[in-house]
PLY file of the C-alpha trace (Angstrom):
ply
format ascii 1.0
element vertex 502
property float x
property float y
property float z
element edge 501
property int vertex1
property int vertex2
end_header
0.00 0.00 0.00
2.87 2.34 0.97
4.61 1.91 -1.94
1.26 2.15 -4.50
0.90 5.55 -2.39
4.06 7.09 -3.09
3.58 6.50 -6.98
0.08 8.90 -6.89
0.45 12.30 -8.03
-0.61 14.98 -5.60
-3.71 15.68 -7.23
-4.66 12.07 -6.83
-3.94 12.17 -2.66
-5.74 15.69 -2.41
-8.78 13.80 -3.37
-8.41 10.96 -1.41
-7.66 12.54 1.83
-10.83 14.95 0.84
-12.89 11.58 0.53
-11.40 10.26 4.08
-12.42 14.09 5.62
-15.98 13.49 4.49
-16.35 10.15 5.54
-15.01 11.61 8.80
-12.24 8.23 9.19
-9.50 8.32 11.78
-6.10 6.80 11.76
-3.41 5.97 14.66
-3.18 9.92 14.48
-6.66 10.79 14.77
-8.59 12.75 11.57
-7.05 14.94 8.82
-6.80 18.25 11.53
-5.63 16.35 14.53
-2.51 14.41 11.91
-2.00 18.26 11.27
-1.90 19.66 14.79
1.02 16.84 15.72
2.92 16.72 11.78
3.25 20.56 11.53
4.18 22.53 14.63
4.24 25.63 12.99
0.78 26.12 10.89
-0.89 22.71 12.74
-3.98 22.60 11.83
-4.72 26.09 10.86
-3.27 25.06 7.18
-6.05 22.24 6.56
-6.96 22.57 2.87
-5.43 19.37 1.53
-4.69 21.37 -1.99
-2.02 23.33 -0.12
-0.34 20.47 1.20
2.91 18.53 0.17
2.58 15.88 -1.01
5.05 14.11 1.96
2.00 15.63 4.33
-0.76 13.71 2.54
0.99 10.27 1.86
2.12 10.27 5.62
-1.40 10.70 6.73
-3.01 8.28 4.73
-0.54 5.79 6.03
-1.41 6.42 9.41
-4.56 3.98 8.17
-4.10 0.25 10.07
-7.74 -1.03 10.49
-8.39 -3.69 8.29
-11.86 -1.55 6.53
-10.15 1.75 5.91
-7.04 -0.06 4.35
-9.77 -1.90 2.03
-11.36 1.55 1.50
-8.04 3.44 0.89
-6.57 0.72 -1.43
-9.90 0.63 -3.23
-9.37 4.26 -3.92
-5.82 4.35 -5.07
-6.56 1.65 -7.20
-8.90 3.28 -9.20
-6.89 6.11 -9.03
-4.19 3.96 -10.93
-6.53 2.47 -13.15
-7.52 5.91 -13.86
-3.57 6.95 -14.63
-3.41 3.56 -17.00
-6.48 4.96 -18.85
-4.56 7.85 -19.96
-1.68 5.96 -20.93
-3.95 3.61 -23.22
-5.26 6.71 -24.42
-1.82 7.69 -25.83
-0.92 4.56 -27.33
1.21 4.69 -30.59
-1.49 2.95 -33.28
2.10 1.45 -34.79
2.26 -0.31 -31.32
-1.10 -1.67 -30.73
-3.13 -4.52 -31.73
-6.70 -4.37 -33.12
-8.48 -4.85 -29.62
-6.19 -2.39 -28.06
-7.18 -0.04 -30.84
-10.99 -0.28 -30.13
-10.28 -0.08 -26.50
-8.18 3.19 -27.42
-11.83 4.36 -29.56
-13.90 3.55 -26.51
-11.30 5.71 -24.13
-10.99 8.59 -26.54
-14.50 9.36 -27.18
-15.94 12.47 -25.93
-18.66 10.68 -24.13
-16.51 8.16 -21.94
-15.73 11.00 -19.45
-18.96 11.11 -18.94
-20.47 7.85 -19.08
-17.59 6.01 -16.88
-17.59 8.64 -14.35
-18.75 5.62 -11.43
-18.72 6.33 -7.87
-16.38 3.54 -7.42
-15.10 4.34 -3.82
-18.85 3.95 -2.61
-19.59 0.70 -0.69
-20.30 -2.40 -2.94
-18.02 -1.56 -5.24
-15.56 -3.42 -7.18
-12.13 -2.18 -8.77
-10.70 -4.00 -10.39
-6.35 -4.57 -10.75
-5.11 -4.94 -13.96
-1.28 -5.50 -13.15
1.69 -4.29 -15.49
1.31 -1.55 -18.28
3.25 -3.74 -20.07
0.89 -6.73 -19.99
-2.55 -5.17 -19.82
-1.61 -3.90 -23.14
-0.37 -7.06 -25.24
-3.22 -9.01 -23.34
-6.54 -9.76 -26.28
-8.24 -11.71 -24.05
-12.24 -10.78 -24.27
-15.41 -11.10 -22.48
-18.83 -9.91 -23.66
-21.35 -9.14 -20.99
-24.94 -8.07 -20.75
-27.45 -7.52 -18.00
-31.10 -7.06 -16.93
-32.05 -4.91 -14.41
-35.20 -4.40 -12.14
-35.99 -0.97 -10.84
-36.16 -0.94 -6.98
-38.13 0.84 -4.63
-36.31 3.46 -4.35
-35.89 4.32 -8.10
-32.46 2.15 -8.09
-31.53 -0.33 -10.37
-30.98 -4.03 -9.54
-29.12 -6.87 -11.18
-31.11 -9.98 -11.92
-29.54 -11.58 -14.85
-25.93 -11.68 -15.88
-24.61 -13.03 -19.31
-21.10 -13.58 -20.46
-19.62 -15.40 -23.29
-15.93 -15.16 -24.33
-14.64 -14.57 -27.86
-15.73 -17.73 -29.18
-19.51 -17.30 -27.76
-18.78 -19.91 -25.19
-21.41 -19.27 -22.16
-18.90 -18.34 -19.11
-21.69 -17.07 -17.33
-25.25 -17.74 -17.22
-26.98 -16.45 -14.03
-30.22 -15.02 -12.32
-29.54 -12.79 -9.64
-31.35 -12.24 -6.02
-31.82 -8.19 -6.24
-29.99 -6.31 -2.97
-33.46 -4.41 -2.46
-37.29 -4.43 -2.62
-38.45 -4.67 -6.44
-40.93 -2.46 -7.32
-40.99 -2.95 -11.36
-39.38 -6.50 -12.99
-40.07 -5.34 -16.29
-41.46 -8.32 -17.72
-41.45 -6.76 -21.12
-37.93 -6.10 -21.76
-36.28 -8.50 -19.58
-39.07 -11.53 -19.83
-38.89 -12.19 -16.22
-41.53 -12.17 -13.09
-41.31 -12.68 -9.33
-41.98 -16.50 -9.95
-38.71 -16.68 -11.82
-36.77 -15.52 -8.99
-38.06 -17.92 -6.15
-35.76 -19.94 -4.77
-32.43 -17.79 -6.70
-30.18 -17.54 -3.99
-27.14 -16.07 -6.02
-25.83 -12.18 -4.86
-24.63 -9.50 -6.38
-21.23 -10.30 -4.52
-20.87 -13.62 -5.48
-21.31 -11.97 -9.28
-18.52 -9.76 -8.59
-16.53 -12.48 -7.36
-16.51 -14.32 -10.57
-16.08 -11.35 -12.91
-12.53 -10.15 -10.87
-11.54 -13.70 -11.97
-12.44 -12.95 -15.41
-11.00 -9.77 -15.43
-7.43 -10.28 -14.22
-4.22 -9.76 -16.00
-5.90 -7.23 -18.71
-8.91 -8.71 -19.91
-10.89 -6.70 -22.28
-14.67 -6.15 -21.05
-16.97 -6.02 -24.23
-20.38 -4.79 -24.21
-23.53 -2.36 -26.00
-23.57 0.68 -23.53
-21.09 -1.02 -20.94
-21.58 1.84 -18.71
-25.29 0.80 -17.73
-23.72 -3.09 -16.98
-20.67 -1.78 -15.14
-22.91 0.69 -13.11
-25.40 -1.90 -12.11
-22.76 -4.83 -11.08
-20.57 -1.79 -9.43
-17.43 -2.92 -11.10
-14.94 -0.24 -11.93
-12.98 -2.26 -15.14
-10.54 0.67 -17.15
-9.82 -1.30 -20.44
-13.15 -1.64 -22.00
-14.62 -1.81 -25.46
-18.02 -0.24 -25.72
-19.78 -0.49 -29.44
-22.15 2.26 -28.82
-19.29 4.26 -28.80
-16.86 2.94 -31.67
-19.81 3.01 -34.38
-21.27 5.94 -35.28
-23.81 7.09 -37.76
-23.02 9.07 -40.60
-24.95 11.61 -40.30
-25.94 11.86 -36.58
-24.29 12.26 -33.26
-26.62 9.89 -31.35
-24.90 6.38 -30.22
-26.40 3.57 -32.60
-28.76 1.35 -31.07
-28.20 -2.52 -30.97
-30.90 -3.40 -33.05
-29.81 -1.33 -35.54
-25.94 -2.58 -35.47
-27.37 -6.08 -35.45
-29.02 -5.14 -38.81
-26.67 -3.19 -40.88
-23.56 -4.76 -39.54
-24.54 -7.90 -39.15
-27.23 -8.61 -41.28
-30.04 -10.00 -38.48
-32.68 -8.70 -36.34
-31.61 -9.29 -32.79
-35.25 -9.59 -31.80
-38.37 -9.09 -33.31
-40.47 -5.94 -32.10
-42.46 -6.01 -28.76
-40.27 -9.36 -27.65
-38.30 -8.92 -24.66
-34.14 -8.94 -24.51
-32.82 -12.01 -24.48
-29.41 -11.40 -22.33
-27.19 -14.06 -24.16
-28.37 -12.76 -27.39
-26.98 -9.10 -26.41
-23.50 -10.39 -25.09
-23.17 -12.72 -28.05
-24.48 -9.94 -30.40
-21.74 -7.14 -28.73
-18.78 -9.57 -29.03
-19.90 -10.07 -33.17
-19.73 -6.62 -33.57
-16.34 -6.41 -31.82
-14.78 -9.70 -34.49
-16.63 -7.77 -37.48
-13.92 -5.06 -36.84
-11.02 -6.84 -36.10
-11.41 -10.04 -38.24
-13.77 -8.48 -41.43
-12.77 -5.35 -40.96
-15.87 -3.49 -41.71
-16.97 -0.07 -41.45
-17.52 1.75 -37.98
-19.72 4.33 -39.83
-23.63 2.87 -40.10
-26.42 3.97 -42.04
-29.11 5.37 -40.05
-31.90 3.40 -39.84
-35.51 4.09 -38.57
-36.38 1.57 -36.54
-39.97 0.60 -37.18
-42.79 2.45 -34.44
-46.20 1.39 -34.31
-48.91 3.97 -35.47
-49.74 4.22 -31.67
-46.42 5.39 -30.93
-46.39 7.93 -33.40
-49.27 9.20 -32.04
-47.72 10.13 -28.84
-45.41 12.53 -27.33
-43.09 12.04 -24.15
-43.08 14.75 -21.45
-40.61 14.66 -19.21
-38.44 16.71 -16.45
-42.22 17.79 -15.09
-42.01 19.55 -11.68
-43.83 17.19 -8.91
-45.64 20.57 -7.75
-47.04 20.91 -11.31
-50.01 18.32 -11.50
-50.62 16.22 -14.47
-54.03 17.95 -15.19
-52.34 21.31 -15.94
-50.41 19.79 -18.52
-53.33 20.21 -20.80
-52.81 23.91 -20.68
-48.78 23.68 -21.65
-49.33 21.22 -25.10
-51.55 22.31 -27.30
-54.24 20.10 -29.57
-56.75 17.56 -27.88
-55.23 14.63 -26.12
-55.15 12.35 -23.10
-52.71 12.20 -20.43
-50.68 8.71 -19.41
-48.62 9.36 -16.31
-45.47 7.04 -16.11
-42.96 5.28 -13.81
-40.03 6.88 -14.51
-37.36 4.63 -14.86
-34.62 6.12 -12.00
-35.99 8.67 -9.58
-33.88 11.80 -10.88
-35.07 14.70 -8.16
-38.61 16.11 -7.26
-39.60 15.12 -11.13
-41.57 13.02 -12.86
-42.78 12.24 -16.75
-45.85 11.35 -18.80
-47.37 10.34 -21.91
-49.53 13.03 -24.27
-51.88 10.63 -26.36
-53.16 11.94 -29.33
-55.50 10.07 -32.03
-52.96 10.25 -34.72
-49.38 10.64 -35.22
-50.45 13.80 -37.51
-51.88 15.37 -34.50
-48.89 14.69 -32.47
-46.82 15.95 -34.90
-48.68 19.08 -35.58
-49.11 19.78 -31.50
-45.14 19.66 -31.46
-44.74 22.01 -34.28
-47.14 24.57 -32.04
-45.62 24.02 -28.54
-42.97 27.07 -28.32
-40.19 26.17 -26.86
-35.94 26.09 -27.54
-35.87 22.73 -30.06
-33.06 20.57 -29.75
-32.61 16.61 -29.87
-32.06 14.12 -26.92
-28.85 11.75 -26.62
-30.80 9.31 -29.23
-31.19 11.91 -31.88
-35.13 12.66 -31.20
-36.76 16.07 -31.38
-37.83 17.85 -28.27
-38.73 21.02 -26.81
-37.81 22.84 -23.24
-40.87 24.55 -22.52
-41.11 27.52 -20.17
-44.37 28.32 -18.56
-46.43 29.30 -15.19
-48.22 26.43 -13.26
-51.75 27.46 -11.53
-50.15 27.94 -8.77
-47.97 30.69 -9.78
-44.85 28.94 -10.12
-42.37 29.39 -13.13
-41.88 26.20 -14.24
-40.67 24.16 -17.19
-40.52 20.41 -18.61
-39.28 18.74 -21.70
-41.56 17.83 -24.84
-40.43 15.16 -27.01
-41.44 13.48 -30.18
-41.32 9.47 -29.87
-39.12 9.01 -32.77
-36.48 10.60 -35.05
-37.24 12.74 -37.63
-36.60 11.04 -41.48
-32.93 11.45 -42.37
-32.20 13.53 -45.03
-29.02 11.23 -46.25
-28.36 7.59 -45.92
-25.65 5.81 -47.18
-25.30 1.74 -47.45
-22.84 0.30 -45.46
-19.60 -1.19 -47.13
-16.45 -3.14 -46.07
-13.73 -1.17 -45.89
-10.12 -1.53 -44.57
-9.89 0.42 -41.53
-8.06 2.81 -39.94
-6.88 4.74 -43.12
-6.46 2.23 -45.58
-8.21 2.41 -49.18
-10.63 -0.42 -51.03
-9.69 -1.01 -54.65
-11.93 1.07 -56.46
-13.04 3.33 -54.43
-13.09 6.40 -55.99
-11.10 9.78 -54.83
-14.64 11.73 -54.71
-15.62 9.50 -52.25
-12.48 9.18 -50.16
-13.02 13.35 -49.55
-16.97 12.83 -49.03
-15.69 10.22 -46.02
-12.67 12.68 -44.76
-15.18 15.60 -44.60
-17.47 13.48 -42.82
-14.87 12.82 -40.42
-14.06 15.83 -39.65
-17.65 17.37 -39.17
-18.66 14.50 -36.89
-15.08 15.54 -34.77
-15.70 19.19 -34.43
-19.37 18.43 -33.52
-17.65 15.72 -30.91
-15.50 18.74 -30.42
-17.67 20.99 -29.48
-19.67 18.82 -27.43
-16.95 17.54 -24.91
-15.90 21.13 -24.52
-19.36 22.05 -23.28
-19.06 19.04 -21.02
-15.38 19.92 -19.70
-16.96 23.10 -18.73
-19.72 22.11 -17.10
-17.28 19.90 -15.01
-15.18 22.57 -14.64
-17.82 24.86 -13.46
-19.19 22.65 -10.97
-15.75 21.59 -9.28
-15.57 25.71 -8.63
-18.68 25.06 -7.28
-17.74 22.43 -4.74
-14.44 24.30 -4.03
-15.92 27.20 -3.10
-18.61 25.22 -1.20
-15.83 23.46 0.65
-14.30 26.78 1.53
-17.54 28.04 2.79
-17.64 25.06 5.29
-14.00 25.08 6.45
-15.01 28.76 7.58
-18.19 27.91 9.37
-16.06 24.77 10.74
-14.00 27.17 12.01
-16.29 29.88 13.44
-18.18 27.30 15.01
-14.76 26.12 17.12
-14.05 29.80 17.45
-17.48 29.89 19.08
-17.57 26.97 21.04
-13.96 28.23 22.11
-15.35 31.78 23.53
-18.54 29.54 25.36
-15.98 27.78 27.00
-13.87 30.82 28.44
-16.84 32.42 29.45
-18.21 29.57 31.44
-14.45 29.30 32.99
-14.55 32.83 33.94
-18.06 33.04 35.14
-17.16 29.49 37.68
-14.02 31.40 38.91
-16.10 34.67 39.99
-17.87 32.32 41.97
0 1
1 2
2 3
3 4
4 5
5 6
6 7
7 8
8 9
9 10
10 11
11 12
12 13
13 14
14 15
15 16
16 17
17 18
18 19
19 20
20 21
21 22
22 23
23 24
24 25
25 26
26 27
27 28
28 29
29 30
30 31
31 32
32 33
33 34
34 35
35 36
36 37
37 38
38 39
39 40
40 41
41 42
42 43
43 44
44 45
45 46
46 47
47 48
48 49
49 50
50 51
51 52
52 53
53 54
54 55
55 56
56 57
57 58
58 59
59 60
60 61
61 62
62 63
63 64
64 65
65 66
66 67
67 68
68 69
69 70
70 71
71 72
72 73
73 74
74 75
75 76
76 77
77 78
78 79
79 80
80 81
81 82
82 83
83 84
84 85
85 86
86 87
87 88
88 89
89 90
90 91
91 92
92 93
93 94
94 95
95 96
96 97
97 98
98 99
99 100
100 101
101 102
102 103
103 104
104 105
105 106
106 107
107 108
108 109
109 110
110 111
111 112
112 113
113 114
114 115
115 116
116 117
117 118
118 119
119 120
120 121
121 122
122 123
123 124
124 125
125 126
126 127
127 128
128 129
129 130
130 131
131 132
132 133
133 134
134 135
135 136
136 137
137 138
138 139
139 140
140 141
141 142
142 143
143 144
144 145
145 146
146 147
147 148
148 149
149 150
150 151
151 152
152 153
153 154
154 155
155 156
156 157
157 158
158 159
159 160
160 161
161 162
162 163
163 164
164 165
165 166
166 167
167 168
168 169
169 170
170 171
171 172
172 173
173 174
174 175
175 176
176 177
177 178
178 179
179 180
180 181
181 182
182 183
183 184
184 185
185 186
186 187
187 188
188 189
189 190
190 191
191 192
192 193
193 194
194 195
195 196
196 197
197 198
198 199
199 200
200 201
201 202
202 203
203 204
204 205
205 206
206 207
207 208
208 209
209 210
210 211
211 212
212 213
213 214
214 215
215 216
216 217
217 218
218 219
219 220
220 221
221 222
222 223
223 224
224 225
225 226
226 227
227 228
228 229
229 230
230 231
231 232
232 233
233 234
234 235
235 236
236 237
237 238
238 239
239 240
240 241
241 242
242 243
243 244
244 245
245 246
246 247
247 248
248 249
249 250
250 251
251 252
252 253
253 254
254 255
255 256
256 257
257 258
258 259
259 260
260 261
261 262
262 263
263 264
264 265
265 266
266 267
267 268
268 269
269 270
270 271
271 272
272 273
273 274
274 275
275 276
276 277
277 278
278 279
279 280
280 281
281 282
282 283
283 284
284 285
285 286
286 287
287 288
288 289
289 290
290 291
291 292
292 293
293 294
294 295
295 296
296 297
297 298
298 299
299 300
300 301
301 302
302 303
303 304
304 305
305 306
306 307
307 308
308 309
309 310
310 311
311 312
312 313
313 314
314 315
315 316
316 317
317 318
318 319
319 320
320 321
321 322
322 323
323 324
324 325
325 326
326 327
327 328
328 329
329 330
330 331
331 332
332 333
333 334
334 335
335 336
336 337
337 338
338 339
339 340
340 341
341 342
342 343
343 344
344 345
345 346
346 347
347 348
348 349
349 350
350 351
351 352
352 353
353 354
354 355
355 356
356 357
357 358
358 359
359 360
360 361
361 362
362 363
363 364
364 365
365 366
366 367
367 368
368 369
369 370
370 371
371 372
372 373
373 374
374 375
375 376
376 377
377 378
378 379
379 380
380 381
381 382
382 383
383 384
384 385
385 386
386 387
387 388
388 389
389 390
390 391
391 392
392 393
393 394
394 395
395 396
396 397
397 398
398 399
399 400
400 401
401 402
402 403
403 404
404 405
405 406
406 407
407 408
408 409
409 410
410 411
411 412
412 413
413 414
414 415
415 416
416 417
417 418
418 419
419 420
420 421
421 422
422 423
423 424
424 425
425 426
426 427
427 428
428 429
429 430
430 431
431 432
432 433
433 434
434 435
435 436
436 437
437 438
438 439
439 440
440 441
441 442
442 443
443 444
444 445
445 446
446 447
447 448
448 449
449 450
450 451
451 452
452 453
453 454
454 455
455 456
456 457
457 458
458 459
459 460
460 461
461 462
462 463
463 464
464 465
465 466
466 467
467 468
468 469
469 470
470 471
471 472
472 473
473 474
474 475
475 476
476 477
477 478
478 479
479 480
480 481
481 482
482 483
483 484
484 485
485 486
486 487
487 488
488 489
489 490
490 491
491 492
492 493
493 494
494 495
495 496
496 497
497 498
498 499
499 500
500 501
């Protein structure tokens, strides 16, 4: 442990020790201020923002650390600190150097959305990081794993495992399992995942015992390969670094929005993964992920996919999705917001995201559903999958300013599609293929970059923006921490004085 702390940058022990302060732990020298008051005779404690530290200061605190559960919790957190360092380096790998998994793991780590989408609170309890070993091997190692799960929503708007599926890179079934959820199930979602209650009597299998197998799986550099990892990793809260996620390295032509699995399944691989209104079928998704992953590296076809609009029933189209809606702002009033005659279908949402929740506007054709989006005034933008919506301003009956999110229920008809072709990738040219259509694909390129561009940098910002925030909130407490001892400091003299009059 000592030595694994010494290797961490300073930036890397700042946070940790920040973690430790708000989890309020204590080693053999007491918290973060008492270490202070006995390490530094000459500020003490008075000098307690971590950031202004040395980095000798912060290592030889966290070191102070013997009981066996804050060892666990600190080595838990450098570890994903290191895995975090290792991401970087993968990041940075020369393409002459690397093989073609390493190169899609490279994709998946460069893409403007894995910031954002791996961002797991790892250090939380339950959760699994895991080691990957030497640079050196985690890099040569091609070893893969495919996984998919289903989830249940919980009680309390969480998401539980239920089913796990993994298959290795010849579609061999590793593992095959149902999974006891941690907590109350309020929702199995019967029609996507194709399970009930029933089906879970008697499963005795725990999330634990999952995470058990997979840090077997997952030693010495294995490559985890999945549709939206993220969503998997998240719900078995396991922290793996070298990952290969194909809603991230495929990408439609002419749209930003990740690709779906259905439609990778059918212009990639030339099947239907299931047929409409079936649920998922969990080995199907791992197997179909890990195809997707060998049509790269052994076919070599394209990453760019046609768009394709996935077939809606008339009903659907007949609908529109409101969403974000204030709690305060009852589902009556929304008749007042959208215009045109329709019915309102209030629904569960799917993870409890603040005091919000989100309905269903049913009108009696997809013309009038279209036509009451064209009239609701609002800034028009598109959601993560590429689908119109609204954010609509307005004043609830009870006087409050309000807003909430309208959204059509499917994509708008693409102006340009484009079939699908092998090609050699990474640079190289088919036979043929004319010089026209080598710029068309470079220009393409580069608009979908400086859109990514663009996009990430409004992200980074954001980030940036809110870590000011914190800082400055964590400022604002160290001075009330310290008026408040200041206080308690000037009670105490008083009471001394007042007992001595006596």
């Amino acid at each position: 442990m000592d030595q694994k702390l010494d290797t961490l940058e300073k930036k890397a022990l700042v946070e940790i020790v920040k973690l430790i302060q708000k989890r309020r732990m204590e080693g053999t020298a007491g918290g973060w201020k008492d270490f202070l008051t006995s390490y530094d005779k000459k500020f003490g404690s008075s000098l307690s923002d971590p950031a202004r530290r040395s980095k000798d200061a912060l290592s030889s605190f966290l070191k102070t650390f013997t009981k066996e559960d804050d060892l666990k919790f600190i080595a838990k957190v450098v570890q994903s600190h290191l895995n975090r360092d290792l991401v970087e380096q993968l990041k940075k790998t020369s393409p002459d150097d690397e093989s073609p998994e390493q190169r899609l793991v490279r994709l998946t780590l460069q893409h403007p959305q894995y910031p954002l989408c791996y961002m797991f609170p790892s250090s939380d309890e339950g959760w699994l990081v895991t080691k990957l070993g030497k640079s050196s091997k985690t890099m040569t190692s091609n070893i893969m794993y495919a996984v998919d799960c289903e989830m249940v929503l919980c009680e309390d708007g969480s998401e539980g495992l239920v089913r796990l599926c993994v298959v290795d890179r010849n579609l061999k079934v590793k593992i095959d399992e149902l999974v006891k959820p941690e907590k109350a199930v309020a929702d199995y979602r019967s029609e996507i995942t194709g399970l009930t209650a029933d089906d879970l009597v008697g499963v005795t299998c725990s999330l634990a015992e999952i995470q058990k197998r997979m840090k077997k799986l997952l030693s010495n550099g294995t490559i985890l390969v999945g549709h939206s990892l993220n969503n998997d990793l998240e719900v078995l809260k396991l922290d793996h670094p070298r990952v290969i996620d194909t809603s991230l390295i495929f990408k439609y032509v002419d749209e930003y929005r990740r690709p779906s699995l259905y439609n990778l399944c059918k212009s990639v691989l030339g099947y239907e993964i299931r047929k409409k209104g079936t649920p998922h079928n969990c080995l199907d998704d791992a197997s179909a992920a890990m195809k997707l992953v060998l049509a790269i590296i052994e076919r070599r076809v394209d990453n760019a996919v046609p768009l394709l609009q996935e077939d809606v029933a008339e009903t659907e189209r007949a609908r529109l999705f409101l969403h974000r809606i204030p709690t305060k702002v009852p589902s009556e009033e929304l008749h007042g917001v959208i215009p045109g005659d329709f019915t309102i279908e209030a629904k569960a949402v799917k993870r409890i995201r603040g005091d919000n929740y989100a309905a269903f506007a049913i009108f009696s054709s997809p013309q009038e559903a279209n036509q009451a989006f064209e009239n609701v005034k609002g800034n028009q933008s598109k959601d993560s999958y590429g689908r119109p919506q609204k954010l609509v301003e307005f004043q609830s009956n009870a006087g409050i300013i309000a807003s909430l999110y309208v959204r059509k229920m499917v994509c708008d008809e693409p102006s340009n599609q484009i079939v699908v072709k092998k090609r050699t990738f990474e640079g190289e040219e088919n036979a043929g293929v004319s010089k026209k259509h080598n710029i068309k694909w470079i220009n393409e390129e580069e608009k979908i970059a400086d859109t990514n561009q663009c996009k990430c940098e409004d992200h980074l910002k954001v980030i940036e923006r809110l870590k000011r925030e914190l800082r400055e909130k964590d400022f604002q407490i160290s001075m009330q921490d310290k008026n408040i001892s200041d206080l308690k400091k000037k009670v105490a003299e008083t009471k001394d004085q007042k007992s001595r009059r006596r």
